[in-house]
N, C-alpha and C positions, 0 to 999 in steps of 0.2 A: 393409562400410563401416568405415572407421578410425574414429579416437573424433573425432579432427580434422575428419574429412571430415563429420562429423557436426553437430559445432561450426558450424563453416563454410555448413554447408546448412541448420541452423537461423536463421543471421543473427546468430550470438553473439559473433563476433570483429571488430574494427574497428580498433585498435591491437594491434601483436605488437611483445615487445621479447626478444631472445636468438637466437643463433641453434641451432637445431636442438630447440627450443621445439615442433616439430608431432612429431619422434620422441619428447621426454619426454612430450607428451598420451599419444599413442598406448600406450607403456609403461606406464604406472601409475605409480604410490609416492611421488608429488610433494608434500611439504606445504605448502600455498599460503596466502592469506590472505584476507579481505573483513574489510574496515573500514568500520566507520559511528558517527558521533557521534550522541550521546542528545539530539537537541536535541528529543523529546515522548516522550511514555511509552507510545507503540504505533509501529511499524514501519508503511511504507503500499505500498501496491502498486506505487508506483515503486521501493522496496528489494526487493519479492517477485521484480523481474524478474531482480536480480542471485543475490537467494539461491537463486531457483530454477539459475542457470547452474553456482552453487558448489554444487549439491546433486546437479546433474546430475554434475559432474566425481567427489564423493565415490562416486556409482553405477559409476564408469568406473572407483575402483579407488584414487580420488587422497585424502590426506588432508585436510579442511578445519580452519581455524584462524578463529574468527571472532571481530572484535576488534571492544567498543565502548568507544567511545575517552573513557572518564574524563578522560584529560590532555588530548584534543585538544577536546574539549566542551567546555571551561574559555576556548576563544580562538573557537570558531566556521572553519571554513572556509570561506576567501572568496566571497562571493556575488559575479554579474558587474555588479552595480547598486550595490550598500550594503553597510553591515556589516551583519553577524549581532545579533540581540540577546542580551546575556550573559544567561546565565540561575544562577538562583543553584546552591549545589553542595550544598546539600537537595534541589534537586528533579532537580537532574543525576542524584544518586544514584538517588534514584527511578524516571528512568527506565531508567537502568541495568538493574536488576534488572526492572521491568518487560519491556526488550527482551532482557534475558537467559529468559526464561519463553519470549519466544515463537519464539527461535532453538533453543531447545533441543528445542520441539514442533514445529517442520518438521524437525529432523532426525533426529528419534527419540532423542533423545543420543546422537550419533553423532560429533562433532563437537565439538574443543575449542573453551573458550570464553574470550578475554581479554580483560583491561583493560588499557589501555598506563598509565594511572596508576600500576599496580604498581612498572613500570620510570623514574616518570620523578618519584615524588612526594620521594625523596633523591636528586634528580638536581643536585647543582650549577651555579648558571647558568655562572659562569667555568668549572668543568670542561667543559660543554656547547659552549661558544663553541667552548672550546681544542681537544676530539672533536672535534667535529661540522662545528660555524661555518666554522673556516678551510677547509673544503675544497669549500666548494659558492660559488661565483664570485655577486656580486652581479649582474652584467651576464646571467649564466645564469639567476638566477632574474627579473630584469625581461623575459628574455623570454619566459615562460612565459605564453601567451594569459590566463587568467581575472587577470593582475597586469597584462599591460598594458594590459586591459579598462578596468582599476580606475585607472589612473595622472592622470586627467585631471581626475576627480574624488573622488579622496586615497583612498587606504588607510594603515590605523593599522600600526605595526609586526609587533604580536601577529599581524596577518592575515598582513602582507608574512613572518613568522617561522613559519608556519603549515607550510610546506612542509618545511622542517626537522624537525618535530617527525614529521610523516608519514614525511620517508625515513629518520630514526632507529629509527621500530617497524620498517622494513622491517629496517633491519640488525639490531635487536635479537633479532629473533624466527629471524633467520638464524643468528647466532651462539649461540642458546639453546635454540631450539626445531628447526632443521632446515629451516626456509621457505625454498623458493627461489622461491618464485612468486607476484606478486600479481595478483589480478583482482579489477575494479572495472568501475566505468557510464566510459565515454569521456570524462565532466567534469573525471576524477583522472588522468589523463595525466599534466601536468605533477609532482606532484606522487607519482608512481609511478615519475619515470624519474630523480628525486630519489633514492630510497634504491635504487634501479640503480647507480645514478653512485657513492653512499657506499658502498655493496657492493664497486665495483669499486676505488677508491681508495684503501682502507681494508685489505680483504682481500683483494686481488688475484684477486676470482673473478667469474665471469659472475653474474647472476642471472635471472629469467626474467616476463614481465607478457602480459596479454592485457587490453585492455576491451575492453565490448560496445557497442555501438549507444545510445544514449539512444530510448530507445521512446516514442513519440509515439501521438497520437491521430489522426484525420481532418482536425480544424483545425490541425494542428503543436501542440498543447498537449502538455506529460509525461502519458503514460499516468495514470490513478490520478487526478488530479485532477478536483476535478467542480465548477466554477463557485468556485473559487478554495480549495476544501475538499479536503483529502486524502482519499482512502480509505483508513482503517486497516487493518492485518489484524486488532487488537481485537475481538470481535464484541459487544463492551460498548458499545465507539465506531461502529461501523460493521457494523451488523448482516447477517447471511448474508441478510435480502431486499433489503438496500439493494444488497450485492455483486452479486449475481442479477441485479439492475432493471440496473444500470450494463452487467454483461458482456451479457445479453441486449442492448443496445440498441446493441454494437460496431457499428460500419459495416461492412457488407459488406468492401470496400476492405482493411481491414484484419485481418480475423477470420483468416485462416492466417495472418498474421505472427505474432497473438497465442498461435494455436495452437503455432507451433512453439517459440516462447519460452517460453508461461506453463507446458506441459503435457509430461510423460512419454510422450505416445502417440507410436507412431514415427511417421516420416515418412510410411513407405507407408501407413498407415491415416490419417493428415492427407490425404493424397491423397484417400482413397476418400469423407472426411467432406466434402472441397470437391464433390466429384462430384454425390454427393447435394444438398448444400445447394444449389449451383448450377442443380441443376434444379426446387427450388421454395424458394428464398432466401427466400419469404414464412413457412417454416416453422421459420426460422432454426435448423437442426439445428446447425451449426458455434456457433454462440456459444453456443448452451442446453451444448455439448461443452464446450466453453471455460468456463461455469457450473460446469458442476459439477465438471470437474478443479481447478479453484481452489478452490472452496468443500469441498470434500470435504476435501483436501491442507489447508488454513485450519482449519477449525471442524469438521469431521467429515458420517462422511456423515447422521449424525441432523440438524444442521443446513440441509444440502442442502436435504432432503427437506422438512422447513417449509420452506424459502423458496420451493417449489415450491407448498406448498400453500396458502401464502397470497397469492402471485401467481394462483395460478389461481379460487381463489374471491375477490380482489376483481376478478378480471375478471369471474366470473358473478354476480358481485353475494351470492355465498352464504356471509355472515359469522356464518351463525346460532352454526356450528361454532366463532369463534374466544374465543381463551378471553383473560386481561388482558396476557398477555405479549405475544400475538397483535397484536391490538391497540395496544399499547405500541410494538411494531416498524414495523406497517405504517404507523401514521399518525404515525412519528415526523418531526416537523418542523412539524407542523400546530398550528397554537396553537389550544387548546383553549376551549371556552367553559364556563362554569361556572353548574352548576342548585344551587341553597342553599337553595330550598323544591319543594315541588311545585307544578304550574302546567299550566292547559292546553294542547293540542300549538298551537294558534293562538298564544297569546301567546308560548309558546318560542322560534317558528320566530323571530318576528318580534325577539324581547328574543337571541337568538345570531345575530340580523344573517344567517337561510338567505333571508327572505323581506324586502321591504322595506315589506309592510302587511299590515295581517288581513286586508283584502280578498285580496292576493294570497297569502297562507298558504292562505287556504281554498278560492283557485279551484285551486290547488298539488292541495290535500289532495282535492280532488272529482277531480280531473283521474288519482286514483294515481300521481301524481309526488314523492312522499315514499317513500322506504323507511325504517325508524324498524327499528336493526337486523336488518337484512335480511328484514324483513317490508312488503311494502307497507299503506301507511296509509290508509284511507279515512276513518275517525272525528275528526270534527270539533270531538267533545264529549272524547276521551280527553285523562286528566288523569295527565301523566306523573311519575312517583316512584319511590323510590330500587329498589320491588321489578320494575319494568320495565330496571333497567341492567342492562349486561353484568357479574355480578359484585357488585352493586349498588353498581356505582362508575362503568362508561361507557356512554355511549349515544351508539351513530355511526349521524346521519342523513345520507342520501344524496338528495340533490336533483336527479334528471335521471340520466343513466347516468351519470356520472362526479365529480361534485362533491360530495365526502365532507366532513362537518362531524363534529367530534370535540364529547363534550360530556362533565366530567365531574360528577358530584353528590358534593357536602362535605356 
């Protein structure tokens, strides 16, 4: 199988612009580019879908060039609703070198790393026009779908000038660094066939583009989002059990798309994993597959391996084992309640809002429908204090099989 033909039967191409673009995959030695603005200080797994496609092509032989765009982070690329909001150029930097950390850990430093600010922070605005400006038609760029999205209800200049600034790093980095090729998510189309155009009218040479598919979830939603919250690749932001919980819980539907996209396994063994899963989908081998070629690839496989174990003992309820990081991860999100003396397990339940009287704390507590860190509780009289926390800092009680309350003692 060609390197193309490979592409292609992953679901990785969707716009192609050059022609004879499937013999240069095919060849090697291409140096191409992915560009993304810093607009937060972790990358999220709607970016992982492209770096993984630009990490695939580095394995096939091809050079990557991966750009975050200082200059272009400065104006925001257009959204199909609103502007962007400016963010200031302290924290731009910021994240800069944050998403500089974490491109350079997917690809082993393997891969050059730029900032189009380099080339663009002595760049004269009249010189720019006189380059650049006069050769890209304003009629060209109003019809460029995500501007004529925007037309009805205003875009600012900086946005409408956005596109410019994008197909200038294309010719820049062609005239200086050797890129003949850019891949991106299918949103930057317009704005890819930009510095195509300035390539050609400029330097009278071909250049070459591919984007991919925008990856969707089961509800049409972007991959990676989870109730309007990115998932980082971070594991400070978004920790290896949150990524686990999320991949485990793909829809069927969609688990080989994700397979073939998020993951290095070949094809033929994607095969053999639908096979399997297919005949007891209740044991979800394809997404637990999908688990852990991300997480491993992300955060390592020491990471993996907790998020495994603390999926599986809070499903058997067995947190005797977990230690305050533990803890820290699985119940992140849960607003905690707070013990500031000792007090009996009756009045606890009822002063952290688990029970809503003593009477029912204690028919609770008779019933062994308390776990008080993964101990069931029968004692009515226990008087709980700081040498009973985990650490002596948490205590997570479990009411029913599943309704976990965080508590912690100041």
């Amino acid at each position: 199988m060609t390197n193309w033909e490979e592409l292609n039967q992953r679901g990785l191409i969707k716009d192609v612009a050059g022609e004879g673009i499937e013999e240069l995959i095919n060849k090697g030695g291409i140096t191409f580019y992915w560009g993304t603005d810093p607009t937060a200080d972790s990358l999220h797994l709607g970016h992982y879908s492209s770096l993984v496609t630009a990490k695939r092509l580095m394995l096939m032989g091809h050079n990557p060039i991966l750009l975050c765009g200082g200059a272009t982070g400065r104006i925001g690329d257009p959204r199909p609703t609103s502007e962007r909001e400016i963010i200031s150029i302290d924290v731009l930097n910021k994240n800069i070198e944050a998403i500089r950390v974490q491109i350079d850990k997917i690809f082993g430093g393997k891969a050059k790393l730029v900032n189009n600010y380099d080339w663009f922070k002595d760049y004269n605005y009249l010189d720019f026009l006189r380059d650049v400006g006069k050769y890209i038609n304003v009629n060209y760029m109003l019809s460029k779908d995500i501007i004529d999205r925007r037309l009805e209800t205003g875009i600012t200049y900086a946005e409408f000038s956005y596109m410019l600034i994008q197909g200038f790093d294309f010719l820049h980095m062609y005239e200086n660094m050797g890129c003949t090729m850019q891949v991106e998510g299918s949103d930057q189309w317009g704005n890819i066939t930009t510095g195509i155009d300035l390539i050609r009218k400029i330097k009278g040479s071909e250049a070459y583009a591919f984007t991919m598919p925008l990856i969707l979830d089961s509800t049409g939603k972007k991959f990676g989002k989870s109730e309007g919250n990115a998932l980082w690749l971070d594991e400070e932001k978004t920790s290896s059990y949150e990524l686990y919980q999320y991949l485990l819980n793909t829809d069927d539907s969609k688990v080989e798309e994700y397979l073939k996209v998020f993951t290095f396994i070949s094809l033929e063994e994607i095969a053999e994993i639908m096979k399997k899963h297919n005949r007891e989908p209740h044991l979800r081998l394809a997404q637990k597959e999908l688990a852990r070629c991300i997480i491993t690839d992300l955060h390592g496989e020491e990471s993996y391996n907790n998020a495994i174990k603390i999926s599986e003992n809070l499903f058997s309820g067995d947190i005797k084992s977990f230690t305050s990081r533990d803890i820290e991860v699985a119940f992140r999100g849960l607003t905690p309640f707070i013990i500031n003396k000792d007090l009996d397990i009756v009045t606890l339940l009822v002063e952290a809002k688990i029970c809503s009287s003593k009477r029912e704390a204690r028919e609770f507590l008779s019933n062994g429908s308390i776990i008080l860190n993964g101990e069931k509780l029968t004692n009515l009289e226990l008087i709980v204090t700081k040498d009973l926390c985990i650490d002596s800092k948490y205590l997570i009680v479990r009411r029913g099989k599943k309704k976990y309350h965080i508590g912690i003692y100041e």
